[in-house]
C-alpha positions as a printed Julia matrix, in Angstrom:
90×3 Matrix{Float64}:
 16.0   -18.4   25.24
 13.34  -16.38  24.39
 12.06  -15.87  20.72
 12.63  -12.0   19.48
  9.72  -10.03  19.65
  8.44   -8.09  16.85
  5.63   -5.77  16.65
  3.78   -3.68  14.12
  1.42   -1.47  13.9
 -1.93   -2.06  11.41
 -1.45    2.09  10.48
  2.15    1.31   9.51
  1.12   -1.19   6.71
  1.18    1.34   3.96
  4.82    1.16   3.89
  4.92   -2.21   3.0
  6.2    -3.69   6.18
  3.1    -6.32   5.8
  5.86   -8.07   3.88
  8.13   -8.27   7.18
  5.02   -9.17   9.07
  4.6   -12.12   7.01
  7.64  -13.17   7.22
  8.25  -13.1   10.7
  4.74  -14.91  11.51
  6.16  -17.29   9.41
  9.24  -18.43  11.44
  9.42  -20.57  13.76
 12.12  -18.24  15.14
 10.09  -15.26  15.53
  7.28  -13.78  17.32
  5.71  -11.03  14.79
  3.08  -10.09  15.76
  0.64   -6.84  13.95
 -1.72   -4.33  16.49
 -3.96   -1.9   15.16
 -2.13    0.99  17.14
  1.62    0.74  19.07
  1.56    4.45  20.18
  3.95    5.83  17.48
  1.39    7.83  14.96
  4.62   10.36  13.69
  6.83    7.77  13.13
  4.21    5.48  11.76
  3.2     8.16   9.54
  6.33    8.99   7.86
  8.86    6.21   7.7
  8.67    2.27   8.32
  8.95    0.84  11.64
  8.78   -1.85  14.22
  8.96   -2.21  17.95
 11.74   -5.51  18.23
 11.97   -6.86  22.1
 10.34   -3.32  23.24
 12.59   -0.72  21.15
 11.39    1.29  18.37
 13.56    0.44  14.84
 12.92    2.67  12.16
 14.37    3.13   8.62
 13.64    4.82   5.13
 12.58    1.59   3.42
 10.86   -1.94   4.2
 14.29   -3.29   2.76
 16.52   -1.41   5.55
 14.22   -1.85   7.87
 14.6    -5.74   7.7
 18.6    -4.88   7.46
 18.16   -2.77  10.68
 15.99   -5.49  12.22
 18.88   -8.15  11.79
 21.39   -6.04  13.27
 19.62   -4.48  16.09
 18.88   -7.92  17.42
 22.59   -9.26  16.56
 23.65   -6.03  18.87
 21.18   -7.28  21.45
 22.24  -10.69  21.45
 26.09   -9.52  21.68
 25.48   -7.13  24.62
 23.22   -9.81  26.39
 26.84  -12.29  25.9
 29.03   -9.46  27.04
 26.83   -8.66  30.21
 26.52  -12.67  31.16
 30.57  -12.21  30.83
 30.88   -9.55  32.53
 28.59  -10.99  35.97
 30.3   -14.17  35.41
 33.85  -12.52  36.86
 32.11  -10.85  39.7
């Protein structure tokens, strides 16, 4: 299985999410990775975000966007299980 993917944006930093960053670089688990520009200059203006596995996540604070993180990639993982189920009975 592939590790999550999850990207932010250099511009973005003045939120705070630097303290994600860090911790995702840090885990073994995760793939963080920072780039000076991902493309989303209103969003990455106004609130904190991230791109995780290729979808924009975005929340009011660095603390809800690491809640919104966690849960976005629990919902991924349960849909992946529930697809595999679902092409297992065809």
């Amino acid at each position: 299985m592939m590790k999550p993917m999850i990207e932010f944006c250099a511009g973005n930093m003045h939120h705070g999410t630097e303290k994600l960053l860090d911790k995702y670089e840090a885990d073994d688990d995760f793939e963080g990775i920072e780039y000076g520009c991902l493309g989303n200059c209103g969003e990455c203006y106004l609130k904190p975000f991230a791109l995780v596995n290729g979808s924009v996540v975005v929340a009011d604070s660095v603390e809800e966007l690491e809640l919104k993180i966690e849960q976005f990639l629990i919902d991924e993982e349960e849909n992946m299980a529930a697809l595999e189920k679902l092409l297992d009975t065809m």
